[in-house]
C-alpha positions as CSV (number, residue, x, y, z in Angstrom):
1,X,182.7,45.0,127.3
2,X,179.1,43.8,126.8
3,X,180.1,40.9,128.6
4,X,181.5,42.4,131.6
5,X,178.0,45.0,131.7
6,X,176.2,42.0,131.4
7,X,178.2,40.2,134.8
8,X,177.4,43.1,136.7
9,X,174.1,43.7,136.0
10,X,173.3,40.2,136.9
11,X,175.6,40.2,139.8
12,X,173.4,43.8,141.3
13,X,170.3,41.6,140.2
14,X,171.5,38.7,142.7
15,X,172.3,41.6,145.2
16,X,168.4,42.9,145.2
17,X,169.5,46.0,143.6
18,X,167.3,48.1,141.6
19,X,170.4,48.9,138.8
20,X,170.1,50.6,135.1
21,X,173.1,51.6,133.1
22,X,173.4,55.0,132.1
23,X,169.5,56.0,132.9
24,X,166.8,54.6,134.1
25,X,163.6,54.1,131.5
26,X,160.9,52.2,133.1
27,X,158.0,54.0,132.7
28,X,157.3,53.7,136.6
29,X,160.1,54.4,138.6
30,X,160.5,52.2,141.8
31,X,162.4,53.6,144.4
32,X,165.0,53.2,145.7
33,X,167.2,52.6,142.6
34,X,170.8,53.1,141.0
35,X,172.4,54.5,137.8
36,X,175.6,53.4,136.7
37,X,178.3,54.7,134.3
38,X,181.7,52.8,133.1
39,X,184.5,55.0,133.1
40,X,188.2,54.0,131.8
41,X,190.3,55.1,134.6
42,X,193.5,53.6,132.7
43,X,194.9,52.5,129.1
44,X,195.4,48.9,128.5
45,X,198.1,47.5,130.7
46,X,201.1,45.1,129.3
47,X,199.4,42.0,130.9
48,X,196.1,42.8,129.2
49,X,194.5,44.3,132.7
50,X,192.4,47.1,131.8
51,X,190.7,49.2,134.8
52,X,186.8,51.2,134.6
53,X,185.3,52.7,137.3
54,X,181.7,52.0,137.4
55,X,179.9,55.1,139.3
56,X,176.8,53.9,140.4
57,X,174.2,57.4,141.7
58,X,171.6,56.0,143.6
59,X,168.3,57.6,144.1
60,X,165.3,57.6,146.5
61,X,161.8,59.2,147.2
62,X,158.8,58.8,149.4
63,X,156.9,56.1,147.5
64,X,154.8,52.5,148.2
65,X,157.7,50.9,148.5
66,X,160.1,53.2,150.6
67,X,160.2,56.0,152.9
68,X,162.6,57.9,150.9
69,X,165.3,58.0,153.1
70,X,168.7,58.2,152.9
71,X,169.1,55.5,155.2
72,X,167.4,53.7,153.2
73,X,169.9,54.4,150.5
74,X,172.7,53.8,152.6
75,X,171.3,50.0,153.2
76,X,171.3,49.5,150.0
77,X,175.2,50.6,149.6
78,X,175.5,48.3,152.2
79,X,174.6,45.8,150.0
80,X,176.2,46.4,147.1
81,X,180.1,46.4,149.3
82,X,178.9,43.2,150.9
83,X,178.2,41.8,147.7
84,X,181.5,43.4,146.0
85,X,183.7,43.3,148.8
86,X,186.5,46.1,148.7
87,X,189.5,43.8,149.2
88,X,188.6,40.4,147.4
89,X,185.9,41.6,145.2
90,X,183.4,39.3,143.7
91,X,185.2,37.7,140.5
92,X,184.3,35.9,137.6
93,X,185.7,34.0,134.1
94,X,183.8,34.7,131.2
95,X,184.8,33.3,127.9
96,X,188.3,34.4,126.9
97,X,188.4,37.0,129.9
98,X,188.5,37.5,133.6
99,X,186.9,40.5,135.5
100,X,187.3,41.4,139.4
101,X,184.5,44.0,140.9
102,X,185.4,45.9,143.9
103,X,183.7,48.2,146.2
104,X,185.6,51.6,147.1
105,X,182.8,54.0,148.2
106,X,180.3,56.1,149.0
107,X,179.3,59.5,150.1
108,X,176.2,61.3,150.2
109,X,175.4,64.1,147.2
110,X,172.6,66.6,146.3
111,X,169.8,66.4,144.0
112,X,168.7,70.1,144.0
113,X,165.2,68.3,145.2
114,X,164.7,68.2,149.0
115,X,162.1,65.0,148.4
116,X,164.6,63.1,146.3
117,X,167.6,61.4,148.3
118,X,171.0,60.7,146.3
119,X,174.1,58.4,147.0
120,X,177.1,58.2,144.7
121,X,178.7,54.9,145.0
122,X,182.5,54.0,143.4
123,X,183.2,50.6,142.1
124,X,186.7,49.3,140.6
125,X,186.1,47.2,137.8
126,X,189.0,45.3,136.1
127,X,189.4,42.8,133.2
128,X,191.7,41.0,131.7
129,X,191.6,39.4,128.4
130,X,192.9,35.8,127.7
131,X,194.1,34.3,124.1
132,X,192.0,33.7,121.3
């Protein structure tokens, strides 16, 4: 699994995306920015395919560097589906497995702070592990 965090936290890097897992802990936040979780959607399939949902909550305030739009946060989902396209994905081999990374979507949510703008944003994620 640390392999597969690994690919898409380089692969959000290569996409200009501000990206954490779990939380974000740099001492100054820059905005805008995502979160992302990994989520087993099912058990282990017979052929080795295991599928994870990677929610990705993306977050944005007034700041330096951004108006603190939503807009704003919707260009950035933009770039995240072009760079994980929802039908061919972005795919790589690493090592003794293969994992695919697809876009599925994204919709607006609240943050219970009128300054601070939220996306949620749904990625497949699926592996597949080869031979020893």
């Amino acid at each position: 699994m640390k392999t597969v965090l690994g690919f898409i936290n380089s692969e959000m890097e290569r996409a200009g995306i501000e990206y954490h897992l779990l939380e974000n802990r740099k001492p100054e936040v820059t905005y805008p920015y995502f979160v992302g979780e990994l989520i087993p959607a099912d058990p282990a399939a017979e052929d080795g395919m295991q599928e994870f949902t990677l929610i990705l909550d993306g977050f944005n305030r007034k700041s330096s560097r951004t108006e603190g739009t939503i807009l704003e946060l919707l260009e950035e989902a933009e770039k995240i589906e072009e760079h994980f396209p929802p039908v061919e994905g972005r795919t790589a081999a690493l090592g003794n497995q293969a994992v695919a990374v697809f876009y599925c979507g994204c919709q607006v949510g609240e943050t219970g702070d009128e300054q601070l703008q939220k996306v949620q944003i749904n990625l497949t994620v699926k592996t597949w592990k080869g031979g020893k």
